[in-house]
N, C-alpha and C positions, 0 to 999 in steps of 0.2 A: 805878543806872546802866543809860540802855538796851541796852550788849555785855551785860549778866550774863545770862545765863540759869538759871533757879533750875531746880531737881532737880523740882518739880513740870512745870514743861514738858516736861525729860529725859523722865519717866516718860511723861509723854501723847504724845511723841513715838514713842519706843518701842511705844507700843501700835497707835498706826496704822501701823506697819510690820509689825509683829508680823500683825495682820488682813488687811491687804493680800496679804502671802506668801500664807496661808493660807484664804483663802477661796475662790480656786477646789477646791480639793482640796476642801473643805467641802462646795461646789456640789455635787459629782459624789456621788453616795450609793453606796456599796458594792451589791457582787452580791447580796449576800444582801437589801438593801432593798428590790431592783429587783422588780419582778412578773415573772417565770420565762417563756418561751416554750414553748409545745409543742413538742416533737420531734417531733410528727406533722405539723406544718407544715411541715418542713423533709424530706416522705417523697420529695419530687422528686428531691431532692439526692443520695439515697443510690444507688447500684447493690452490689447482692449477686451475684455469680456462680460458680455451681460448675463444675469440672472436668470429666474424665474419670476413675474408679476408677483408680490405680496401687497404693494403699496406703496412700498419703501424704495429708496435708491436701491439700483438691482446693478454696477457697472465696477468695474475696476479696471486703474490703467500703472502697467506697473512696466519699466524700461530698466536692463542691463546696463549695468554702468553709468547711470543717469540719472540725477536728482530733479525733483519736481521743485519747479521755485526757483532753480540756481539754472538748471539748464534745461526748460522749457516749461511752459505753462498747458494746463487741458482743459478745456470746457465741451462740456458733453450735452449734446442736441438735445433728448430727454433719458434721462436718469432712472423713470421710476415706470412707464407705460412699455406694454408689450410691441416688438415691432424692429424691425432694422432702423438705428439710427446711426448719426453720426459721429465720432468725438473728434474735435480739432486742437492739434498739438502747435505750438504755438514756442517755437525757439527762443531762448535767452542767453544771456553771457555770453558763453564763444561760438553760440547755434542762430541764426536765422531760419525765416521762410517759417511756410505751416506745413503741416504736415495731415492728411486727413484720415484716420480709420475707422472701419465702420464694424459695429457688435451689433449683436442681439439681442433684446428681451426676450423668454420665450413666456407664452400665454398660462396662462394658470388654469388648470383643470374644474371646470366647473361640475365635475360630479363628486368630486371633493368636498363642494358645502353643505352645510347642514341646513335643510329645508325647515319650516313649522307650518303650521295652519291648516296641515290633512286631516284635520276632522270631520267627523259628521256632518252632513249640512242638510237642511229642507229641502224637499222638494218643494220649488212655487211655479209648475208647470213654464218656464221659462229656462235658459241655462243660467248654471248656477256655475260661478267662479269667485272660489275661496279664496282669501287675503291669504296670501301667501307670503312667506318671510326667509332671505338666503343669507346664511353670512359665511364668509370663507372667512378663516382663522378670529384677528381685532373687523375684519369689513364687515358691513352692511353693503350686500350686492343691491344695484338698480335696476328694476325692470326697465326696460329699454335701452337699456345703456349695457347692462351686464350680463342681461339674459333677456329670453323671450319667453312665453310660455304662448302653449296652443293646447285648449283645450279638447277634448273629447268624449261623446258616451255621457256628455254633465246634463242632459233633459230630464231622462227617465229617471225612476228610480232604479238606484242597483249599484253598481259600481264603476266610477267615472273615472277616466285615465288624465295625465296630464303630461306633457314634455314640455322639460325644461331644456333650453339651446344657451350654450354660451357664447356669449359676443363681447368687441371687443378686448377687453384685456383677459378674458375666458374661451376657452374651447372645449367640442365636445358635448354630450346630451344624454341625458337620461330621463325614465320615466317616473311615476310615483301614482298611486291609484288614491281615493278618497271614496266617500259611502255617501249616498243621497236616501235620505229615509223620509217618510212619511211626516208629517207632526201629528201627533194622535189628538184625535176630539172626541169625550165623550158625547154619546148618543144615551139620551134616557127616556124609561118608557113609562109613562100611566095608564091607567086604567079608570073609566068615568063607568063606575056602576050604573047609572041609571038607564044610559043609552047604550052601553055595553063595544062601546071604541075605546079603542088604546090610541096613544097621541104619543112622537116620538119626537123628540126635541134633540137640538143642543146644548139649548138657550139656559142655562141655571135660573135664569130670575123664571123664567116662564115655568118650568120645572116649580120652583117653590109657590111661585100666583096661583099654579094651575093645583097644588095642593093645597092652597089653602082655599081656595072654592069647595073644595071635598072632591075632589079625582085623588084615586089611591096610588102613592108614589112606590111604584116598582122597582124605584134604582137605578142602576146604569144597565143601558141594553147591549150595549158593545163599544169596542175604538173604533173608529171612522177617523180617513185621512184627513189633513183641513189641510190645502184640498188635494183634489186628484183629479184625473180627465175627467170623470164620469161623475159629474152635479146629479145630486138627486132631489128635483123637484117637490114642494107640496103643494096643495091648493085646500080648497076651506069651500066647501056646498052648502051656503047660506041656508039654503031651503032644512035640512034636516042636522044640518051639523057633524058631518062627516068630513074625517079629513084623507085624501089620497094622495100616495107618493108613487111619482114615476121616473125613470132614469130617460123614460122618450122627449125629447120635445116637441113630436109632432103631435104626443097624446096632448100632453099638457096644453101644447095650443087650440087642440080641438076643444077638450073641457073648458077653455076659458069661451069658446066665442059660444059655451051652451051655459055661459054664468056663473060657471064657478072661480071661485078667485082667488088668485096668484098669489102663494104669501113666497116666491122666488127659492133661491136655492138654499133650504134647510141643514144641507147635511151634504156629503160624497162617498160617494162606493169605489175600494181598491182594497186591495190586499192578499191573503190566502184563507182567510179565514170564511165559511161561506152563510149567509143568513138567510134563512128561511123563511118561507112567504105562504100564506095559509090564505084560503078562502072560504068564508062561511055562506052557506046557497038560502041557508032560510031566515040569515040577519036582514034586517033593512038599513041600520047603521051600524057601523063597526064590522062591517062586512071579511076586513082583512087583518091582517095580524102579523109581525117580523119575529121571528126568534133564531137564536144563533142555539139552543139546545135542542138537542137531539132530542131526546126522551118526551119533551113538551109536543115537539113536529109529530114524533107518533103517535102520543095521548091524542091530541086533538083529530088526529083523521080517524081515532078508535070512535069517537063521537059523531061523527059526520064534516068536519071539516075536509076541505080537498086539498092535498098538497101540492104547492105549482113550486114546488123546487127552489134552489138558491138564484134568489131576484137581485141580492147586495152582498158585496163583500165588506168585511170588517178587517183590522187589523188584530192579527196574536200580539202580547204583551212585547214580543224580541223584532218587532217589526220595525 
């Protein structure tokens, strides 16, 4: 009958359906068939750009047309240090070959951190170099690695300079000043009625022994540096008990090889402040006398004392 349709048609029917579906898909041949592209073909496309140093990755790589992962990979020589490096682009999917671009870090300005540690410091006749402390924004800079310092002017007293230089991942340089002061030591003075010398200490215990023997405590005579260039010697004349102080040390070593004896450097003279030196002609002890007031320096020559002028400097309270 010609309605029947017999199973041999069925089947040949089937089959041209079956081909029809599936022959585009046939058409098209997989990636891996295809002949591969260069990735250096496509080096237009890419842009690499580095930062500025923070710490943090500083780099970005971004391609027209082009997915990262699907159609090529990047690994970047360093990411986070100042300096021309690499990144290498690296082809997938229907891309081959590497491809090499090179970007920048650029250097972090190191006058941009924040310094600490410019304060005050002692003078200890040596140079003095204050602990210093740099952090740019979250860092803690390293000396030698981030910066250098060179000191200057840090012996004297007065005001000492410093330059900071940035290095590696820093550039650039600036200065920064700091203060070298004195450390003040009192100097105190008694007076021994009997023999009629004044005795000048630094020493507190000696100050309170020497009043409780019965020498009369005067108080403090002045600020004296601790120390300064200028040591001011005592010595001790056993014979009569006299005590002299001198800033020479060629006196000092004379009096010693005539027996009198070295009690070493009691005190130092520096400052602006100027102390006054008195000589009495018809003591036989306590011959001399220090005073930093005016008014006392000219009582005493209305008596007969002689005045030999400022022998020691002290320090004023802002010193």
């Amino acid at each position: 009958m010609k309605d029947r349709v017999t199973v041999r048609q069925l089947r040949g029917n089937l089959l041209w359906v079956i081909l029809a579906l599936a022959l585009p898909a046939l058409l098209v041949a997989p990636s891996w068939a295809l002949a591969k592209e260069d990735i250096n073909s496509k080096a237009s496309a890419f842009t690499v750009v580095g930062g500025t140093y923070d710490g943090s990755e500083q780099v970005t790589c971004k391609a027209d047309s082009l997915k990262e992962g699907t159609d090529y990979s990047v690994k970047f020589e360093d990411a986070v240090n100042a300096g021309t490096h690499v990144a290498v682009i690296t082809g997938m999917g229907y891309y081959e070959g590497t491809l090499l671009k090179h970007y920048t870090i650029a250097p972090a300005d190191v006058t941009k951190a924040t310094i600490s540690g410019l304060d005050d410091v002692h003078y200890t006749g040596q140079e003095v170099k204050p602990t210093l402390t740099l952090t740019y924004g979250q860092l803690k800079l390293r000396e030698g690695v981030d910066y250098t310092l060179k000191f200057s002017k840090n012996k004297k007293v007065g005001m000492a300079e410093v330059t900071v230089t940035g290095r590696g991942n820093y550039v650039n340089s600036f200065d920064r000043s700091f203060q070298i002061r004195y450390r003040h030591q009192l100097v105190y003075r008694l007076y021994n009625k009997w023999s009629g010398e004044h005795l000048f200490t630094t020493e507190a215990k000696e100050y309170e022994d020497c009043g409780r023997q019965g020498w009369t405590q005067e108080g403090v005579a002045w600020d004296a540096p601790d120390p300064s260039d200028t040591p001011v010697y005592r010595l001790y004349n056993k014979f009569n008990g006299e005590h002299l102080y001198t800033t020479s040390k060629r006196e000092h070593d004379i009096l010693v090889a005539k027996k009198w004896t070295s009690e070493g450097v009691k005190l130092y003279s520096a400052g602006g402040m100027p102390i006054y030196r008195l000589f009495n002609p018809y003591a036989q002890v306590g011959t001399h006398i220090f005073t930093i007031e005016r008014s006392e320096y000219d009582s005493l020559a209305g008596v007969g004392w002689r005045q030999e002028g400022a022998k020691l400097q002290g320090l004023y309270g802002w010193e």
